[in-house]
Structures are given as structure tokens and as C-alpha cells.
N, C-alpha and C positions, 0 to 999 in steps of 0.2 A: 431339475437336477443341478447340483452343487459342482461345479468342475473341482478337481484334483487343484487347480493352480490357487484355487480362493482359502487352499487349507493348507498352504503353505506359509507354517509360523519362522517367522524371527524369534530366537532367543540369546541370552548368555547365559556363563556358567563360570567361576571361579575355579582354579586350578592353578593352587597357590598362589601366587602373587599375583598371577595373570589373568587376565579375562578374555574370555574366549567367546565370539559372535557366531552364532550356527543356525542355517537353517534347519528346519523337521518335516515332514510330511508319511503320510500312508499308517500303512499299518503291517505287520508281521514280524520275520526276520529281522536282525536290523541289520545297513546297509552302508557303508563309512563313504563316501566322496570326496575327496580329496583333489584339489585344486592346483593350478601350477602358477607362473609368474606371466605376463603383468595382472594377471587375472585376482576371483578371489571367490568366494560361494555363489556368488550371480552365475558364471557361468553354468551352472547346474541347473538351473531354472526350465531351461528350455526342454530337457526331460526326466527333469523329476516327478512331471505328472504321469505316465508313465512306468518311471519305477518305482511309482506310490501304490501302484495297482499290487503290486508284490511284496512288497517291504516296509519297513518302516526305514524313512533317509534320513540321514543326518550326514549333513553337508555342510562341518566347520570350514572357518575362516582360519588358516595357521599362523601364527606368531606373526606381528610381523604385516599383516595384509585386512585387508576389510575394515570387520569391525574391531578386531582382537586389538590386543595390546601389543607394544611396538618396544620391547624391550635390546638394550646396545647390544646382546650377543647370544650365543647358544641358537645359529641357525643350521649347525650340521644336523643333517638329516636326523639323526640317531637320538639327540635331543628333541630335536620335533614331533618323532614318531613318541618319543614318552610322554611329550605333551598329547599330543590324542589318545593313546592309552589312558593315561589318569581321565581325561575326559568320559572315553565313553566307559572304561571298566567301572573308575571309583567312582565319576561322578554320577553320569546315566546310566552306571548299574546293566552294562548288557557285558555277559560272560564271552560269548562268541559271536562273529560278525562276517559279514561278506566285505572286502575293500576294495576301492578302484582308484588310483593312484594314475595322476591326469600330468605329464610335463613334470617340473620342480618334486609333486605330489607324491610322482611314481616312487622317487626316492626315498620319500617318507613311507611310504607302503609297504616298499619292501625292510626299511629296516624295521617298521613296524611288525612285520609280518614273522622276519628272521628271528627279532629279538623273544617274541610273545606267538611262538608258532600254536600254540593249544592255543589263541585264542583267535585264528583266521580260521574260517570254515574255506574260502574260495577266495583269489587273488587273482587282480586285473590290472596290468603296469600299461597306461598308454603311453607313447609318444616321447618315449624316454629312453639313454642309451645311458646303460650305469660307468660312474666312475671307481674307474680299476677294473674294468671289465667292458672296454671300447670307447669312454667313453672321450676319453684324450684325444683315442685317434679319431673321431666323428669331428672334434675342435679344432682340430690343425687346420693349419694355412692350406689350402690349394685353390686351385681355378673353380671362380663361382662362389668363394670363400666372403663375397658382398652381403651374401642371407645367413650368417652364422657368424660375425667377426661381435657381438657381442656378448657371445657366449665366454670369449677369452674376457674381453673390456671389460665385464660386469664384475670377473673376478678381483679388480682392483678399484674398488666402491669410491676411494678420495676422489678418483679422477674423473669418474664418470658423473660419480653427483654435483664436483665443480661443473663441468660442462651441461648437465642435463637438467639439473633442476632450475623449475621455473617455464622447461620447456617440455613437462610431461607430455601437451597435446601432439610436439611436435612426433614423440618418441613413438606412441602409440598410432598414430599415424600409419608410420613407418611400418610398425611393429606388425597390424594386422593386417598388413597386405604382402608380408613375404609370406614364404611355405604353404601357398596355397592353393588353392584351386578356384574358388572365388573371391576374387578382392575388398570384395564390398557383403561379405557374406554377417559381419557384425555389425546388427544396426545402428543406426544414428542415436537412438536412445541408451542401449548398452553403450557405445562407445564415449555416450556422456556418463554413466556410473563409472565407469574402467578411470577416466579419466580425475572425476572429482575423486574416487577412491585412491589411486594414486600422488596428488595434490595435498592429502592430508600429511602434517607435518611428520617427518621420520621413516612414511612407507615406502618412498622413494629409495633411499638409503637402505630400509631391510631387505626389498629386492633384490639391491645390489648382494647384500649376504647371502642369500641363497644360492648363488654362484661362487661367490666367493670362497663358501666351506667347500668346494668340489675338494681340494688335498685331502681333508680333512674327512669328508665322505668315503673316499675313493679309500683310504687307510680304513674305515671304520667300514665297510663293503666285504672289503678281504678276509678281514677279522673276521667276520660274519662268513661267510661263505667257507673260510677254514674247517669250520665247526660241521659242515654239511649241508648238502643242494636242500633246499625244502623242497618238502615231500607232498603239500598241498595243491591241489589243482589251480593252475597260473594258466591264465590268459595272455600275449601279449599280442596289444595291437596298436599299429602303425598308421598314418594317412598315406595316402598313394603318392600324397603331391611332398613329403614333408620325410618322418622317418623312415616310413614303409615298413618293407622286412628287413632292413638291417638293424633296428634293435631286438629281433629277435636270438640272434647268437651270442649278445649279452646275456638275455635273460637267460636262456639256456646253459649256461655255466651256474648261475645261480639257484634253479630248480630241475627237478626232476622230470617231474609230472606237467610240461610245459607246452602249449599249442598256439600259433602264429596267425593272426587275420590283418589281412589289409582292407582299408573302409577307402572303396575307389571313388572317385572325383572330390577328392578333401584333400587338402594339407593338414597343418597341425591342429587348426580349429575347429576340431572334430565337435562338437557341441553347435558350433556356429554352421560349419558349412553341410554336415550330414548327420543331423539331430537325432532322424530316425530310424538309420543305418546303424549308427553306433549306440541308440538304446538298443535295438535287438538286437546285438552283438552282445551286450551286456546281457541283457536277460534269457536268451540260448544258452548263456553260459553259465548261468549264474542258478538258471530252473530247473539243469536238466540234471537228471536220475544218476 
């Protein structure tokens, strides 16, 4: 027998000037994955076999991260989410889609979702609290403010990439052992891609953008949610150790049709620390009638 993980293709795709690194797998439905910061389509790895058995995945790299192209601007979410649009509608030709929008991702997800509502069948925001809708005050200073003080920092790219570049290992380090439940839940070999993937020249810097655009998001959020909650079945789910259920009452401004899971003994690295709690979290939600 063939396992699921040996029929996971690499591919790119153009999308106008840019090019875009994605993984593929399975077969059916198609299924969007979406990725957050310091990460990039690797992280999906761990159960895409899994959600191959249902779907067919496709697990870009966005702007900016992996293998994609690393262009100076257009990291506000709303740009991003039309870069996946063009991908999977014009390029890969899939009309409707299941999305799961993972950290940085979930942003993309939803203005993907908002912008191009015919063409989400089911939507899944993890580990994310939207800007203009909590997400400020999740950022503010308070006590314990040591596991969250780069969420503001990242938003001012000069100063962070003077200080940090060169010392990606030290960041990521750092990086995977807050908000969690196990500290050593990514392994030595991921945490060598994370690393050489981030080292590559510019990725460092686009990082930083995706923080950066929170104004710019959080304005382009409202606009969107002006127009009306959507109406399509939202998932939102939280680590125990990390968002929990308080990004639930973001999402909840933004949709209608909207239901709250927390995945116990995980922080944010839901992939890494409870792989297969949160696939079938994913696929209860995503299979059922």
C-alpha cells in the first residue's frame, strides 16, 4: 500500500507576476490550507494525509513565505486572499472550496471568504483574533505580556529586521516554545526547514509585513463585515494553551452561522502539538450533512 504522505506533490503556479509554491494531495472536494507566520505549507504536512482521504488539498505557500515569491508590499490580508483566489479559481480551476485559515492565515480566510462568499462552501479560522474586531485588545500590554510583545514589535518591520536578522534560529527558538503545551512538540527536523525557510533572503522582512498590515486589515475587516456577517458555516478553533475561546467572540461579529472548539493540551501549534485532535476537528466539521 502506497501511504497518503508519498503522494504529496510539490508544485508552482504563476499568478501574474508572482509565483506561488503549493503543496497537493488526495482527491475530491478541494480543500484550501492556509498557513500562518513563522510557518509556511510544511506545517500541513503532518495531516494532510488524513485530509487526503476526503479532499483533494492544496496547501499554498502565501506571498511572501516558503517557496513563493517575496514581493516589497501588498501583505494586507485582502490582497492576499486575491492572491489565492486567482490561484485556486483562475489558475486551478476549482469553482467552490472548503478553507481553513491557520494564525496570520485565518485573516486571509476570512477576507477571502467575505470578499468571494459563492465561492467558500465551509470556513475554519484557527488561532486567530481579527483586527477591528478584538484584535488590539488581545495585543495590549498587561501582565504575562512576555508571550505576545511581538505581535506589537513585528508591526514596525525596520526595527525588528535591524535586530533579528541573522539571528532567525535564535527567534524561532524562542518562537516555539511559547503558547504551548509541549515545548519541544516541533521537531528537530521541521524546526530545521522553519529555519533555513525563514533565512532565505526577504522572508524575514515579509513576516514582518504581515503584522505590519494589522491597521490596514483591521480598516479593510470592517468594510467587510459593514456589508453583512456571512452566512456560511464557520468553525472557530482555539488551543487551550494559546487562543482558546476567546477568539471566538471575534469571529462571532463576523459570521452568523458560527460554532467554537477548543483542542485541549495544545497551545498554538496545533499541527505540531495535537495533529490528530485538530484533523478531526477539521473533518467533523467539514463532512458533516
Amino acid at each position: 500500500m502506497i501511504s497518503v504522505n508519498a503522494l504529496i506533490e510539490q508544485h508552482t503556479a504563476k499568478v501574474g507576476e508572482l509565483t506561488f509554491a503549493y503543496l497537493q494531495a488526495g482527491t475530491g472536494d478541494p480543500l484550501v490550507l492556509l498557513h500562518g507566520f513563522p510557518q509556511h505549507s510544511h506545517m500541513w504536512r503532518s495531516i494532510m494525509p488524513a485530509l487526503a482521504e476526503h479532499f483533494t488539498i492544496i496547501a499554498p505557500d502565501q506571498r511572501g513565505m516558503g517557496g513563493s515569491s517575496i514581493p516589497a508590499g501588498g501583505y494586507d490580508k485582502r490582497t492576499m486572499a486575491n492572491d489565492m483566489y486567482q490561484l485556486v479559481h483562475e489558475v486551478l480551476g476549482y469553482d467552490r472550496i472548503h478553507l481553513v485559515g491557520y494564525d496570520q492565515g485565518a485573516g486571509t480566510a476570512y477576507a477571502y471568504a467575505a470578499t468571494y462568499p459563492e465561492a467558500v462552501r465551509r470556513l475554519v479560522l484557527a488561532e486567530f483574533v481579527f483586527p477591528g474586531f478584538g484584535y488590539e485588545e488581545y495585543i495590549a500590554p498587561k501582565r504575562g505580556w512576555d508571550n505576545g510583545w511581538q505581535l506589537v514589535a513585528f508591526t514596525v518591520p525596520d526595527l525588528c529586521e535591524r535586530f533579528i536578522a541573522g539571528r532567525e534560529r535564535d527567534l524561532l527558538s524562542w518562537y516555539f516554545q511559547i503558547h504551548c503545551d509541549k515545548p519541544d512538540a516541533v521537531s528537530i527536523d521541521d524546526f530545521e526547514i522553519y529555519v533555513r525557510a525563514l533565512q532565505r533572503p526577504g522572508v524575514l522582512r515579509a513576516g514582518f509585513n504581515y503584522f505590519a498590515a494589522v491597521w490596514d486589515d483591521s480598516e479593510h475587516n470592517r468594510e467587510l463585515a459593514s456589508k453583512g456577517k456571512l452566512s456560511l458555516p464557520v468553525l472557530q478553533i482555539g488551543g487551550e494553551k494559546a487562543v482558546g475561546a476567546f477568539g471566538l467572540p471575534s469571529v462571532q461579529q463576523l459570521a452568523s452561522n458560527v460554532r467554537g472548539q477548543v483542542i485541549e493540551k495544545a497551545g498554538h501549534w496545533l499541527t505540531e502539538e495535537q495533529p490528530a485532535a485538530f484533523a478531526t476537528a477539521l473533518l467533523n466539521f467539514l463532512t458533516e450533512e
